[in-house]
Biopython code that builds the backbone (N, CA, C, O; Angstrom):
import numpy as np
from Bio.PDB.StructureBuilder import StructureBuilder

atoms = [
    (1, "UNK", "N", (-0.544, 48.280, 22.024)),
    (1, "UNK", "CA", (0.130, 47.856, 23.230)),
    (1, "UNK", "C", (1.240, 46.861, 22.874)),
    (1, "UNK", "O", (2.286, 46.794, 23.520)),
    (2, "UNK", "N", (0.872, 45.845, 21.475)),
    (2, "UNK", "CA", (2.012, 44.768, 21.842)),
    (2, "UNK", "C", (3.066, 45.460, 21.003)),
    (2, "UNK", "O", (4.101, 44.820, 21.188)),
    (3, "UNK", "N", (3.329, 46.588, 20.061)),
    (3, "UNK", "CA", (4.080, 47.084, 19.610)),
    (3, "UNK", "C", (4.986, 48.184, 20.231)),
    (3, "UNK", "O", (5.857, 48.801, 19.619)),
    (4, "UNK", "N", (4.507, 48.404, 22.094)),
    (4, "UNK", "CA", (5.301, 49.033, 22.564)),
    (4, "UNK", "C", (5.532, 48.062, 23.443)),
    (4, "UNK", "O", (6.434, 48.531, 24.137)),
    (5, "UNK", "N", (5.237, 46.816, 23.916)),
    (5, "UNK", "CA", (5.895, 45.925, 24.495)),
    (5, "UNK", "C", (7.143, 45.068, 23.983)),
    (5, "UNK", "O", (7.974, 44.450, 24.648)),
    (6, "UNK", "N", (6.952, 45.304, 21.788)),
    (6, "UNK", "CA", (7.637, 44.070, 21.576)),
    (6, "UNK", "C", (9.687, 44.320, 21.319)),
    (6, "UNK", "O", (10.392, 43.484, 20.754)),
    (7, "UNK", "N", (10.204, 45.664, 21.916)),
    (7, "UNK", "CA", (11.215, 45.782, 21.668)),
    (7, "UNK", "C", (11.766, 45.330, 23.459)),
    (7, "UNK", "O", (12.971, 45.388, 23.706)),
    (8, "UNK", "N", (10.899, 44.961, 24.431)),
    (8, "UNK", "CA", (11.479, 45.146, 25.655)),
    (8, "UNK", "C", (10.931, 42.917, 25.879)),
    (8, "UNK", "O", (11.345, 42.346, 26.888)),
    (9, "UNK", "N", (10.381, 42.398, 25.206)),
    (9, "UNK", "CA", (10.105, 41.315, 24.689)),
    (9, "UNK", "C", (11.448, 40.657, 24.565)),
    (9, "UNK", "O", (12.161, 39.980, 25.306)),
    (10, "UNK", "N", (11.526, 41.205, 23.116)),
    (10, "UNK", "CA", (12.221, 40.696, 22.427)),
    (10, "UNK", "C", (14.105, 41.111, 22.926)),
    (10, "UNK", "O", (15.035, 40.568, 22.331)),
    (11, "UNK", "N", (14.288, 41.932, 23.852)),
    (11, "UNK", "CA", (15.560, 41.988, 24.771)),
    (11, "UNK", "C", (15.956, 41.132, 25.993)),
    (11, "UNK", "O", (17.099, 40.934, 26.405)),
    (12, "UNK", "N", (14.602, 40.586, 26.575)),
    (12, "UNK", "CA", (14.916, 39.832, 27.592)),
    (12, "UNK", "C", (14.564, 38.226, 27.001)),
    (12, "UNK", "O", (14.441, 37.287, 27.787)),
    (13, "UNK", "N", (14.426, 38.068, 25.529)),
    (13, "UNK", "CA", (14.362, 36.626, 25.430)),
    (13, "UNK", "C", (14.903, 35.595, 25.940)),
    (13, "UNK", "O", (14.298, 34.616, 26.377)),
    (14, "UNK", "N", (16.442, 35.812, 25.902)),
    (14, "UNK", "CA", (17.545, 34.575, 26.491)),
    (14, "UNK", "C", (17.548, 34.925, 28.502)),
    (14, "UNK", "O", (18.306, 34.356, 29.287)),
    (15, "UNK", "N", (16.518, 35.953, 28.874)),
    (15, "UNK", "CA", (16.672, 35.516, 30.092)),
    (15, "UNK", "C", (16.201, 34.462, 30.723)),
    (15, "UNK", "O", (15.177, 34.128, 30.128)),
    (16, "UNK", "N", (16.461, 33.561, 31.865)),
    (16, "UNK", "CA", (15.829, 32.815, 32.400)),
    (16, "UNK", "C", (14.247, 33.129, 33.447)),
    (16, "UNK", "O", (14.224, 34.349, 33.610)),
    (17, "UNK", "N", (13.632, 32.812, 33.801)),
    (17, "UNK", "CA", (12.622, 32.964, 34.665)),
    (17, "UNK", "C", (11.216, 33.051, 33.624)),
    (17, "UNK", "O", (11.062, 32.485, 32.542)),
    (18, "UNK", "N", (10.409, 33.826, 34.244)),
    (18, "UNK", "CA", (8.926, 33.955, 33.672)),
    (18, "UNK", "C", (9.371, 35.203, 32.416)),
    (18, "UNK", "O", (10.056, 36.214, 32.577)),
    (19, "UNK", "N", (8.883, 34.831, 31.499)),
    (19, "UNK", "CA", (9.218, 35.709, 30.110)),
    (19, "UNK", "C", (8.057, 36.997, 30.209)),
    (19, "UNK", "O", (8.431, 38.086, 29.773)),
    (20, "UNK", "N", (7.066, 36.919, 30.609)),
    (20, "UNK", "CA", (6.098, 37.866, 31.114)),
    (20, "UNK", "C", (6.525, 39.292, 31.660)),
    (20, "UNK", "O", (6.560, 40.435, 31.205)),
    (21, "UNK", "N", (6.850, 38.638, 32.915)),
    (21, "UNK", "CA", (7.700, 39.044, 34.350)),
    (21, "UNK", "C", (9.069, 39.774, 33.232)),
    (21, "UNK", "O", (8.870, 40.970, 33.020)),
    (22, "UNK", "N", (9.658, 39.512, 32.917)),
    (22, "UNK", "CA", (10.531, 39.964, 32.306)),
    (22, "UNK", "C", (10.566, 41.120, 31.461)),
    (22, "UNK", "O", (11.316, 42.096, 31.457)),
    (23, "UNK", "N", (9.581, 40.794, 30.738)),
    (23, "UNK", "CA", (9.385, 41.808, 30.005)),
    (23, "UNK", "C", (8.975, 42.971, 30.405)),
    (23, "UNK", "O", (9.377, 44.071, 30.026)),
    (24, "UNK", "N", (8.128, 42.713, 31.214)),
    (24, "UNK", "CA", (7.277, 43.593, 32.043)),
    (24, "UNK", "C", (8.383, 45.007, 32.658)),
    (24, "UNK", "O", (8.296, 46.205, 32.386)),
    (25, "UNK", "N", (9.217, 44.404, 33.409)),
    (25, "UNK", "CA", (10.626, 44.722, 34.364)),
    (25, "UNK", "C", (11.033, 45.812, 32.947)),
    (25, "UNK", "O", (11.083, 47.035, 32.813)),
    (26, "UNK", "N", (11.198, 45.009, 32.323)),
    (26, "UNK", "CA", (12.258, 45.708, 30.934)),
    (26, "UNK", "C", (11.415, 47.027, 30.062)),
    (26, "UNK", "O", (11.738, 48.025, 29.418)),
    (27, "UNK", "N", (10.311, 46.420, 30.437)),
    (27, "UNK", "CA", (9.251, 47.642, 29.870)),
    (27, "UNK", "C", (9.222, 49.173, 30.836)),
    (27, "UNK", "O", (9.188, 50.330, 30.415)),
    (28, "UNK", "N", (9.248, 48.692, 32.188)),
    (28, "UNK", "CA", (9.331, 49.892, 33.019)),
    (28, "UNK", "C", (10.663, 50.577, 32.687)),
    (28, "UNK", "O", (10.652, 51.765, 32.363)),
    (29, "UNK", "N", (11.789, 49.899, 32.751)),
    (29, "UNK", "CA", (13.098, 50.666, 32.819)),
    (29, "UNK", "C", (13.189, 51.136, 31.118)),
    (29, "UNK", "O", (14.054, 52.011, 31.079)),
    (30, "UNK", "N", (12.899, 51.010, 30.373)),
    (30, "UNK", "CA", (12.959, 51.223, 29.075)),
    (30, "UNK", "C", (12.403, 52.845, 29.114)),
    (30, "UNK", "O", (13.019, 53.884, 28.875)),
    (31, "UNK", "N", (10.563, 52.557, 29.630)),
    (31, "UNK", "CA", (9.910, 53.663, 29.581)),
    (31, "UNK", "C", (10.170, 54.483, 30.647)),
    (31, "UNK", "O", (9.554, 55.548, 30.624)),
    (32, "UNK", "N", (11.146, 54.233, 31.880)),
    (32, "UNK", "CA", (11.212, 55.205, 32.679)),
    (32, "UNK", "C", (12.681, 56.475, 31.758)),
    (32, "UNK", "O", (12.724, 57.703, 31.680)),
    (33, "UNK", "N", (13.654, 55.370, 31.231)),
    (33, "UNK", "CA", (14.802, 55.952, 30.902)),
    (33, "UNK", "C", (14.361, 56.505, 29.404)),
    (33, "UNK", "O", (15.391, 56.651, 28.745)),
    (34, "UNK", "N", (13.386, 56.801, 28.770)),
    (34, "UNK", "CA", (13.274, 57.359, 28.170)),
    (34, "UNK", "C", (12.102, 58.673, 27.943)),
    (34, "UNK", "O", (11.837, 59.440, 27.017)),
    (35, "UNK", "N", (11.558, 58.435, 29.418)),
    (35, "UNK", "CA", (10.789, 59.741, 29.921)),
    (35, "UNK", "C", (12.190, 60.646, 30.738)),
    (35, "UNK", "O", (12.092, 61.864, 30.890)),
    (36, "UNK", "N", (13.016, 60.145, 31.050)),
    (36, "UNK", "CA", (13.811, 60.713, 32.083)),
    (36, "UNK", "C", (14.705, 61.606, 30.963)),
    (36, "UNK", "O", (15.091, 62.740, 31.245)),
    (37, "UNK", "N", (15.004, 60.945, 29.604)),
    (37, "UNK", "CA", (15.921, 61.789, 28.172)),
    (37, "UNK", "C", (14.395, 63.068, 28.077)),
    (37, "UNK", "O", (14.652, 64.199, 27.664)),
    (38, "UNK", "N", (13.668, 62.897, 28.281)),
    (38, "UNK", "CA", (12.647, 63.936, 27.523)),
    (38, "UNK", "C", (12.723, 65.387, 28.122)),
    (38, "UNK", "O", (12.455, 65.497, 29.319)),
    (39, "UNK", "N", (13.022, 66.378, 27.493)),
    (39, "UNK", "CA", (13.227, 67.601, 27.857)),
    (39, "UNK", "C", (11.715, 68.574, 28.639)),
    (39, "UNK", "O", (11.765, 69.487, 29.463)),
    (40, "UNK", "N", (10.620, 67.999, 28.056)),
    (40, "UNK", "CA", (9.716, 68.330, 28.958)),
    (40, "UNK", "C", (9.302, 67.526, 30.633)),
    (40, "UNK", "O", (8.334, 67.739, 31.363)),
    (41, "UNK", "N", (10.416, 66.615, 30.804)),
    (41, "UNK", "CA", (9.904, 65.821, 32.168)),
    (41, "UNK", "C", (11.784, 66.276, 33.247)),
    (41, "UNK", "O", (12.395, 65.699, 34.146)),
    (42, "UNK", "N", (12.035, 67.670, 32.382)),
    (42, "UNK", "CA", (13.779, 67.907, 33.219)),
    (42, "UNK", "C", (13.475, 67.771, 34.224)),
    (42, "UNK", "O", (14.023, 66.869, 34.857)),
    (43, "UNK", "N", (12.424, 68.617, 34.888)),
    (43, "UNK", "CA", (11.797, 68.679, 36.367)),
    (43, "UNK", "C", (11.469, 68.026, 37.398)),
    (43, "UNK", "O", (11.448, 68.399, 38.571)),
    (44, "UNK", "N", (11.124, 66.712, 36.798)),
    (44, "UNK", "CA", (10.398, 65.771, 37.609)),
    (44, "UNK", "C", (11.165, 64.850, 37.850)),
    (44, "UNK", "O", (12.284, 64.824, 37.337)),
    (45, "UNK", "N", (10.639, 63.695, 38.857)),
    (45, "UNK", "CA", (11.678, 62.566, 39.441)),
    (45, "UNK", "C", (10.438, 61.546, 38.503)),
    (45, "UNK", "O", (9.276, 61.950, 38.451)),
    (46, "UNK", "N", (10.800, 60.376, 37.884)),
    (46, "UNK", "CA", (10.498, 59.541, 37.068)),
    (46, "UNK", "C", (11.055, 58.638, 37.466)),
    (46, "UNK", "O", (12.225, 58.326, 37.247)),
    (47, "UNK", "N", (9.825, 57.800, 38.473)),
    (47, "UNK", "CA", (9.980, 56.958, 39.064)),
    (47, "UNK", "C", (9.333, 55.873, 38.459)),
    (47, "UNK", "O", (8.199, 56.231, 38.139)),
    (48, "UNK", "N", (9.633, 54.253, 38.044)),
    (48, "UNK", "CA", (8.981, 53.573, 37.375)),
    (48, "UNK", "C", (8.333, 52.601, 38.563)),
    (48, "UNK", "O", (8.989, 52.322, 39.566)),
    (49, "UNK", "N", (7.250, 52.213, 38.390)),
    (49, "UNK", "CA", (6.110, 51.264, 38.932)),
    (49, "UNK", "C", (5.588, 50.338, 38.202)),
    (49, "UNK", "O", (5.675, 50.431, 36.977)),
    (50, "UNK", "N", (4.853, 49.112, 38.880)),
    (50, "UNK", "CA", (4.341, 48.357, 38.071)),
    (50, "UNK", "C", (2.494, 47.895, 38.651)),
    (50, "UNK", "O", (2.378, 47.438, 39.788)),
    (51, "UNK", "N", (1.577, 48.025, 38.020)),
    (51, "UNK", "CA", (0.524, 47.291, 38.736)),
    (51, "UNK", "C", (-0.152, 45.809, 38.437)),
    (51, "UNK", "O", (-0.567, 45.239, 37.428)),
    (52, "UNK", "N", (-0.079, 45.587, 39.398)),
    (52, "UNK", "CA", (-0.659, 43.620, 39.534)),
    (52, "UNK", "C", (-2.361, 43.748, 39.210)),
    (52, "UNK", "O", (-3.300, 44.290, 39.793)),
    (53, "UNK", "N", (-2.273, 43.278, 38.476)),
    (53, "UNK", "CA", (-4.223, 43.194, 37.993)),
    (53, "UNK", "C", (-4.236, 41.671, 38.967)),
    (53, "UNK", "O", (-5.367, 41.391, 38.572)),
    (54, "UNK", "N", (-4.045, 41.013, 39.488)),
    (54, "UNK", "CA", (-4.463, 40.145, 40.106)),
    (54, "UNK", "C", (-4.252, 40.736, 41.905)),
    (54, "UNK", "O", (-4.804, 40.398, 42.951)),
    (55, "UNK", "N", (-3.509, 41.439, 41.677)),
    (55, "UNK", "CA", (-3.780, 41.504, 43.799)),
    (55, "UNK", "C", (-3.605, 43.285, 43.778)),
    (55, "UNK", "O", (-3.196, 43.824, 44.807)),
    (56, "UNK", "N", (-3.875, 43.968, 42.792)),
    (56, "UNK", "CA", (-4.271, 45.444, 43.174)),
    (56, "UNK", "C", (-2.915, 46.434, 43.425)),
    (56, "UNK", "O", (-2.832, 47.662, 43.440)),
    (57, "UNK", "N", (-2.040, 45.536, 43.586)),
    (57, "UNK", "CA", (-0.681, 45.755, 44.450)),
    (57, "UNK", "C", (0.085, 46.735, 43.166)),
    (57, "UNK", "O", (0.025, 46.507, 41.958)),
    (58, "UNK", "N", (0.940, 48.091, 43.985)),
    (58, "UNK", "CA", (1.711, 48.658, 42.985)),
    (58, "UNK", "C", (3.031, 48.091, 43.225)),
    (58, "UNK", "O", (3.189, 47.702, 44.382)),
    (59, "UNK", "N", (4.152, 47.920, 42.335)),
    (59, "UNK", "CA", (5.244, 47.770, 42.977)),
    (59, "UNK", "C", (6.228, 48.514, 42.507)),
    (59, "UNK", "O", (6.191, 48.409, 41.281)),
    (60, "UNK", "N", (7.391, 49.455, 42.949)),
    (60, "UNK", "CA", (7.800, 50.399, 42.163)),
    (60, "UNK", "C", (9.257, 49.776, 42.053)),
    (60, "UNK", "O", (9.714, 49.062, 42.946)),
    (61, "UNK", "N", (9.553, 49.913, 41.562)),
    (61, "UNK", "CA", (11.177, 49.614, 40.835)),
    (61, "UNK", "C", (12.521, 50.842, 41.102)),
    (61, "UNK", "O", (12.397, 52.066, 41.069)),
    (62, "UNK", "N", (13.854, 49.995, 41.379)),
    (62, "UNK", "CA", (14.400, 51.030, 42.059)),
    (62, "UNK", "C", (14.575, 52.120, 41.103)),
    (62, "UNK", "O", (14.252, 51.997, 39.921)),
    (63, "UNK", "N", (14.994, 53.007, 41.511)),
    (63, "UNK", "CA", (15.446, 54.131, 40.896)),
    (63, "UNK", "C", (16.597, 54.178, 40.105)),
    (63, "UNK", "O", (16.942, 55.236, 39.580)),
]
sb = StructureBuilder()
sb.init_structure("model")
sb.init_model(0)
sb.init_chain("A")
sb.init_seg("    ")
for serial, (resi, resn, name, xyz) in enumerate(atoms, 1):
    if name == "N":
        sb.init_residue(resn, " ", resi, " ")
    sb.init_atom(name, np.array(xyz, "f"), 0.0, 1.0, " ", f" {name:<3s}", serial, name[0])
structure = sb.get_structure()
């Protein structure tokens, strides 16, 4: 896990706010835009989401 977190980490370092939160954000759009290049997902809409282990909550990210 932290070796597919640590290239989306290590891009939002110099942002300001929660470094977590950040990464997190950078992890969805990373892994959405590179399911969206994949020739077996031409078909589908690849929509990125995120889930809160503290309040259950999904939250999806724009498109």
């Amino acid at each position: 896990m932290a070796e597919e977190l640590a290239p989306s980490a290590r891009a939002t370092l110099h942002l300001p706010g929660d470094p977590v939160g950040n990464t997190m954000r950078a992890n969805v759009d990373r892994v959405t835009r590179r399911l969206a290049r994949d020739a077996d997902f031409a078909d589908a809409r690849i929509v990125g989401a995120r889930f809160d282990l503290d309040t259950g909550k999904v939250a999806f990210h724009p498109a």
